[in-house]
PAGULUM-353052 format. One record per atom (N, C-alpha, C): x negated, y, z. Coordinates in steps of 0.001 Angstrom, whole numbers, plus 500000, padded with zeros to 6 digits. Layout:
XYZ ...
END
This chain:
499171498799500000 500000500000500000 499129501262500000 498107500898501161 497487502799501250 496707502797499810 496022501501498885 495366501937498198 495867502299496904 497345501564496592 497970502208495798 498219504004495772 499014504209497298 499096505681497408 497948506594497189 496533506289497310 495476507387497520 494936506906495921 495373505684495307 494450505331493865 492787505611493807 492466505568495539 490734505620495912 491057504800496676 489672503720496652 489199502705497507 488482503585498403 488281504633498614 486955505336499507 488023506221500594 488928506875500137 490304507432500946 490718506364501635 491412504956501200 492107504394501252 491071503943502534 490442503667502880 489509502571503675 489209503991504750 488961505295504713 488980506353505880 490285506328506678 491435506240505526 492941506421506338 493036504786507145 492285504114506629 492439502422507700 491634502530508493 490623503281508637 489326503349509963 488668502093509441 488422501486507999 487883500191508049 486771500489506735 485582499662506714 484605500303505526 485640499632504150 485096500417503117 485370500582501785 485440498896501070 484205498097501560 484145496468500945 485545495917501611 486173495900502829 487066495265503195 488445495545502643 488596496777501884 489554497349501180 489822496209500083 488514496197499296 487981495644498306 488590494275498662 488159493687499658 488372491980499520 489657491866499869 490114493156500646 491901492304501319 492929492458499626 492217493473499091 493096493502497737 492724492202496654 491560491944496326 491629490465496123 492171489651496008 492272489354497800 492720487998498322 494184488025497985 494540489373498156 495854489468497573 496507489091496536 495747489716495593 495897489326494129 495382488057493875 494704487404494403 494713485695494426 496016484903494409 496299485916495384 497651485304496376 499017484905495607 498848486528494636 499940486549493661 499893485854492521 498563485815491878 498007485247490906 498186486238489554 498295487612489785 498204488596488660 497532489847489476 496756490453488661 496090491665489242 496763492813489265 497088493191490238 497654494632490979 496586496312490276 496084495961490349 494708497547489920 494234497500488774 493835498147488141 492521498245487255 491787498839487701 490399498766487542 489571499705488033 488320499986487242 487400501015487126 486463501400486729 485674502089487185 484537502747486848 483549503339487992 484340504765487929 485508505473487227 485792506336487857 487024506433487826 487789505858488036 489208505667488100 489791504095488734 490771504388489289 491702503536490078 493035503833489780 493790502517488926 494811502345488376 496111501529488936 497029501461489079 498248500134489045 498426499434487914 498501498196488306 498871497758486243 500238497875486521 501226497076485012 502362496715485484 502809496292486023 502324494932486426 502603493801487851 503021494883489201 501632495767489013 501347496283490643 502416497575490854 502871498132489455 504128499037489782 505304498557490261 505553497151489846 506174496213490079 506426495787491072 505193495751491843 505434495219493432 505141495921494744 505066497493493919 504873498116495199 506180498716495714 507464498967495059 508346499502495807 508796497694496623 508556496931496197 508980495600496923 508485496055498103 507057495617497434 506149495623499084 506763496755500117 507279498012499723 507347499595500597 508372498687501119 509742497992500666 511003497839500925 510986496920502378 509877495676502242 509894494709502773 509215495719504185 508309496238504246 507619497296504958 508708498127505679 509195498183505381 510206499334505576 511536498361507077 511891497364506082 512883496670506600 512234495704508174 511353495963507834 510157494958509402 509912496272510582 510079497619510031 509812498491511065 511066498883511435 512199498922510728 513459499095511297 513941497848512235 513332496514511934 513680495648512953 512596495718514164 511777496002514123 510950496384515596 511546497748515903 512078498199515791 512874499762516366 514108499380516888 514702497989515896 515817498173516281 515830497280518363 514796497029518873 514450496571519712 513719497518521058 513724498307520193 512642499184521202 512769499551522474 514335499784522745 514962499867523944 514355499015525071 514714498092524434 514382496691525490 513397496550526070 512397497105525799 510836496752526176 510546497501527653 510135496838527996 509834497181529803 508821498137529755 507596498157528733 506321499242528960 507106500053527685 507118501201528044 507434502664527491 506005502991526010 507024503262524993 505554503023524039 506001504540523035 504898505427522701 504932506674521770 504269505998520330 505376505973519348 504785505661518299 504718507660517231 503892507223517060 503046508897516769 502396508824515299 502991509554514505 502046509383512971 501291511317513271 500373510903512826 499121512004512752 498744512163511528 498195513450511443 497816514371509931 496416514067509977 495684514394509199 494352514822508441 494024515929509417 492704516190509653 492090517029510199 492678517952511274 492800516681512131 493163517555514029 492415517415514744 491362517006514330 490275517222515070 490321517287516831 489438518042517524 489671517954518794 491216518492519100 491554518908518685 493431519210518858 494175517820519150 493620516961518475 494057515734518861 494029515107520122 492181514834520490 491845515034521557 492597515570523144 492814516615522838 493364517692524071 494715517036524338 495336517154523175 496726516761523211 497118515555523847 495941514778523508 496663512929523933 496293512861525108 494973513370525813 494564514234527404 495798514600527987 496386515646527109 497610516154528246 498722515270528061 499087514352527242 499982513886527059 500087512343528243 498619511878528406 498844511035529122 498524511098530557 498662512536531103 498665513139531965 500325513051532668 500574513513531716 502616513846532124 503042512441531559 502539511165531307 503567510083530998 502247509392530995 501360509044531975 500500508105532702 500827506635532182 502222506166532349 502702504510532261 503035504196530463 503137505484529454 503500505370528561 502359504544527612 502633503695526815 501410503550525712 501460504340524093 500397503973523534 500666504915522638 500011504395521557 501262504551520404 499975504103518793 500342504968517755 498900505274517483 498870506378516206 499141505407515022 499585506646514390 499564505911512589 499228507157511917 498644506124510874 498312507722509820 498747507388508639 498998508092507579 499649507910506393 500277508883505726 500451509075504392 500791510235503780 502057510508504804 502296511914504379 503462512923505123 504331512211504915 504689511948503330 506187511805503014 506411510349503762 505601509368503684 505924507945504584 506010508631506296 505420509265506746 505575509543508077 507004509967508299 506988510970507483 508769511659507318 509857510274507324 509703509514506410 510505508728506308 510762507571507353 509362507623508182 509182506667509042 509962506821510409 509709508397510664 510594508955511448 512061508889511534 512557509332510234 514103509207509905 514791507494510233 513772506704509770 514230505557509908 514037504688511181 513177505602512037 513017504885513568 511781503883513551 510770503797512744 509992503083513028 508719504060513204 508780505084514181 508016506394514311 509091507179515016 508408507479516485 509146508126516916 508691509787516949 507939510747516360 507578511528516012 506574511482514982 506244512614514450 505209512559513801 504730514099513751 503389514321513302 502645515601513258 502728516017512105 502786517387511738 503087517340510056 502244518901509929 502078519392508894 500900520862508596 501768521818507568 502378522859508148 502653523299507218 504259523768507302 504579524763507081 506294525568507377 507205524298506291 508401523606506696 508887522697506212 510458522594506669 511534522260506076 512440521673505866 512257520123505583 513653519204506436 513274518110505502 514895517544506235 515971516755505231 517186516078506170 517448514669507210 517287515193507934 517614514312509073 516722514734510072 515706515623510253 514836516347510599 514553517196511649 514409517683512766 513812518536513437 512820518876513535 511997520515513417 510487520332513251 510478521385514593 509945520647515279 509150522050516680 507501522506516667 507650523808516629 506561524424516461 505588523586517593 504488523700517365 503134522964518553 501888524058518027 501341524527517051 500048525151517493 499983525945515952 499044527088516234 498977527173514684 497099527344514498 496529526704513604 495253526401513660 494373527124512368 493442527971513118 492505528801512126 491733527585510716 491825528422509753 491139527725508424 489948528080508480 488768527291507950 487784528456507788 486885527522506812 486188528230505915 485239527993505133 484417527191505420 483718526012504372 482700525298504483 481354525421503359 480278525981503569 479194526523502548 477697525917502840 477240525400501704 475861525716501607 475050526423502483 474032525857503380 473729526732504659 472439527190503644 472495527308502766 471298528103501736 472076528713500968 472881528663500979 473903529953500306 473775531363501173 473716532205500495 473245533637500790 475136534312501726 475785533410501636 476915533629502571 476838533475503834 476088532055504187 475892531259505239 475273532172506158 474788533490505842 473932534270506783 475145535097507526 476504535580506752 477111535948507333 478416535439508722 478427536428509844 479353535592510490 480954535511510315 481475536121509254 482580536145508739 482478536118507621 483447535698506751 483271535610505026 484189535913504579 484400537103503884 485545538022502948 485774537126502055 487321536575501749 487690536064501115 487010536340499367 487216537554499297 487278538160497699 485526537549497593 484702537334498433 483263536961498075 483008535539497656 484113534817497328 484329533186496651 484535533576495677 484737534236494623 485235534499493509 484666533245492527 483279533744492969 482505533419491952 482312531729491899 482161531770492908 481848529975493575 483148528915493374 482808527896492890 483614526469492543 483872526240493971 485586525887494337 485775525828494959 486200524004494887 486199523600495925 486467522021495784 487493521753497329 488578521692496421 490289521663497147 491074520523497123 491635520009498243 492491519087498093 493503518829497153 494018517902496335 494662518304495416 496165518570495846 497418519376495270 498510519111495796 499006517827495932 498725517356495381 499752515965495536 499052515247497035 498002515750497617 497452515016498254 497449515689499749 497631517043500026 497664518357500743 498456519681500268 499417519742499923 500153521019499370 500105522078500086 500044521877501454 500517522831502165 498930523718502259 497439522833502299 496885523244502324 496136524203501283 496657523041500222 496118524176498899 496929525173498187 498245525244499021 498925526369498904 498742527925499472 498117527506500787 498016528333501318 495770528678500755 495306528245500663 494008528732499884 494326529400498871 495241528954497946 495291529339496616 495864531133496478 496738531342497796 497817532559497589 496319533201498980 495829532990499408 494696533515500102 493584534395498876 493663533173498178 492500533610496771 493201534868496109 494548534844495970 495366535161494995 495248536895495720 495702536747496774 495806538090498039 494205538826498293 493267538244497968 491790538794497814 491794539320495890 492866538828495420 492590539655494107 492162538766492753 491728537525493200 491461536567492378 491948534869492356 491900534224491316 492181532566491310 491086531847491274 491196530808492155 489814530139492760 489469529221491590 488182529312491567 487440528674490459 487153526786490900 488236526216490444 488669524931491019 487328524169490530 486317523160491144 485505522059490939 486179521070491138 484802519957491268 486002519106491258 486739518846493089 488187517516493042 488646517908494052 487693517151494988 488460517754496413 488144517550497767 488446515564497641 487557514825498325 487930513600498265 488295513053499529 486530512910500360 487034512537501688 486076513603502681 486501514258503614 485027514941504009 483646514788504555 483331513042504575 481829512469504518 481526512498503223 481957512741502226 481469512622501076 481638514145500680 482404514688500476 482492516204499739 481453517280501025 481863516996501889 480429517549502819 479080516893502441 478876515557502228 477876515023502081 477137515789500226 477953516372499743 477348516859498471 477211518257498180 478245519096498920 478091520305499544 476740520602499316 476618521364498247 475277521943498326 474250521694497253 474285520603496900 473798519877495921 474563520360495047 472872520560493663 473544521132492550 474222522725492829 475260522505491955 475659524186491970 476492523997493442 476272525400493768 476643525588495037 478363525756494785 479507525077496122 480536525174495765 481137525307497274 482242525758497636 482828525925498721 484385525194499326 484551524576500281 485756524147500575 486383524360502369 487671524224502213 487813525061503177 488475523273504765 488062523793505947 488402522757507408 489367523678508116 490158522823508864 490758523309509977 489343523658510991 489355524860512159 488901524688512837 488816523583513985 490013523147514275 489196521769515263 488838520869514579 489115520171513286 488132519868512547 486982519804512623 486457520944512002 485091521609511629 484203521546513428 485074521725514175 484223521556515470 483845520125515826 484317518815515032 483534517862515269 482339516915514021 482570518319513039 481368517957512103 480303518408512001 479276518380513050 478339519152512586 477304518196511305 477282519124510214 476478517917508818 475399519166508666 474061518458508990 473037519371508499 473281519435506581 472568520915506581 473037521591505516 474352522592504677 474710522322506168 477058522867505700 476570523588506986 477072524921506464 477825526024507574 479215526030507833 479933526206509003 481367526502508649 481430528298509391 482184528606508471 482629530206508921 483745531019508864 483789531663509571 485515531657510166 485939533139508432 486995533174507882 487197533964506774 488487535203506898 488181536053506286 489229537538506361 489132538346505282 490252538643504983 490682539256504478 491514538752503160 491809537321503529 492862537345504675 492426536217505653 492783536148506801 492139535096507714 493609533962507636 492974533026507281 494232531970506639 494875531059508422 495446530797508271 496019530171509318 497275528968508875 497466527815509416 498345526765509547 498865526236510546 500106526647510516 501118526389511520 501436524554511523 501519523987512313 501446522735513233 502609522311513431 503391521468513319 505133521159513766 505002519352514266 505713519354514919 506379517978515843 507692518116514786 507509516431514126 508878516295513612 509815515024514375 510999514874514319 511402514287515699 512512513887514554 513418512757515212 515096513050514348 515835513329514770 516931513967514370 517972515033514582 518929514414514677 518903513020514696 520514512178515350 519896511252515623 519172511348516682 519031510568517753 518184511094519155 518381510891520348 517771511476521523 516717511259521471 515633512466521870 514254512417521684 514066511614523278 512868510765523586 512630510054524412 511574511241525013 511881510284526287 510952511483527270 509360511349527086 508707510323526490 507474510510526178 507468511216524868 508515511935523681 508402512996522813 508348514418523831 509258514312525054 509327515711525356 507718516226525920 507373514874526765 506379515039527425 505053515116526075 504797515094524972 503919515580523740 504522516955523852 505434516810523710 505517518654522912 505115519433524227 505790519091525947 505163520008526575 503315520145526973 502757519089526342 501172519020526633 501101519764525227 501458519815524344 501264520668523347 501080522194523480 502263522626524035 502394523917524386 501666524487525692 501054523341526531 499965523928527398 498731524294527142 498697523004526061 497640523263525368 496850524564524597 497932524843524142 497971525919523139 498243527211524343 499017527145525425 498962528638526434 497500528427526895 496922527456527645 495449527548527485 494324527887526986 
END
């Protein structure tokens, strides 16, 4: 599933916390399994064949129908459990949060998931996720979104880039520089808000290629022509990569608002209330 959604074996294996070869062999064994190949692949592209278009809304369906039957149980369970889908780059925000969270609900357990938005969204609606973290001002039906934090953007550069000397970086001074951005389909909210940042300094960002994973697009940062991409600050506070500066940016100083999505016909459980209020201490802190 994740490697269909990301069509990278190198994404796909960061969003599992598992290295890149094991991606490789569980898809395999798979396709052993079936006895027709799911992918194509080449040294620069990652495909579905027909088979594999074929069997991925199965696979989502069957997926789908196994988490609505562990939800539909959840009540019952004697240990109190927060099922929690998480975004991309929360960095120590994460941290703090699950600190305060298991502060005010000590007996609760807790399992993250990660996975594109729109599966989290859906995961939520359907009860197999009892919140989720989401980036970005949003509507969505069946939905509640509560504000939780809003988190500074800031630039990532070439620490031999003649920018890197400064401690703030004027937007309008990227003009020139290849910028390397998440793509929409992959981050909207983020490269929406860069793009109308670029747009509000007076210019359109000179797109390289995209953002992939950030051990790798940090890891090249720099190399070759110099190019720029942009971290959340708690992020950026747990990467330090010799050779990458990060620096805070103005004019306009970009910012992303943070939301708790919950569902809207059904009672939020007291280990949701108890997140959102470690949230908001967090953040009065």
């Amino acid at each position: 599933m994740t490697v269909a959604e990301e069509l990278h074996f190198g994404r796909a294996a960061e969003r599992l916390h598992i290295v890149q070869p094991a991606v490789s062999q569980q898809i395999r064994r798979l396709e052993r399994s079936l006895g027709v190949p799911l992918l194509t692949r080449t040294t620069r592209s990652v495909a579905l064949t027909e088979a594999g278009q074929r069997f991925l809304p199965e696979a989502r369906a069957v997926l789908t129908a196994a988490r609505r039957a562990e939800s539909s149980v959840a009540d019952f369970r004697d240990v109190r459990l927060l099922r929690l889908g998480t975004s991309e780059g929360l960095g120590d925000r994460l941290d703090v949060l699950l600190a305060e969270f298991t502060r005010r609900a000590p007996e609760a357990q807790l399992e993250l998931v990660h996975a594109p938005t729109a599966e989290r969204l859906q995961r939520v609606r359907d009860g197999s996720l009892d919140a989720t973290i989401v980036r970005g001002s949003r509507s969505s039906p069946g939905l509640d979104f509560t504000p939780l934090w809003t988190d500074e953007v800031v630039v990532a550069l070439p620490a031999s880039h003649p920018l890197a000397g400064s401690e703030v970086v004027p937007f309008a001074s990227l003009a020139a520089i290849p910028a390397r951005l998440s793509s929409p389909a992959r981050n909207q909210p983020l490269y929406d808000l860069v793009v109308s940042c670029c747009r509000e300094a007076g210019f359109e960002p000179l797109l390289g290629p995209d953002f992939t994973t950030a051990q790798d697009t940090l890891g090249t940062l720099g190399f070759g022509r110099p190019h720029w991409t942009v971290f959340y600050r708690a992020h950026a506070n747990l990467l330090p990569v010799p050779g990458v500066v990060f620096r805070p940016l103005r004019d306009p100083s970009p910012r992303m608002p943070t939301y708790l999505a919950t569902p809207s016909d059904r009672r939020v459980t007291p280990e949701v209330v108890a997140l959102i209020e470690g949230a908001r201490a967090t953040e009065a802190g």
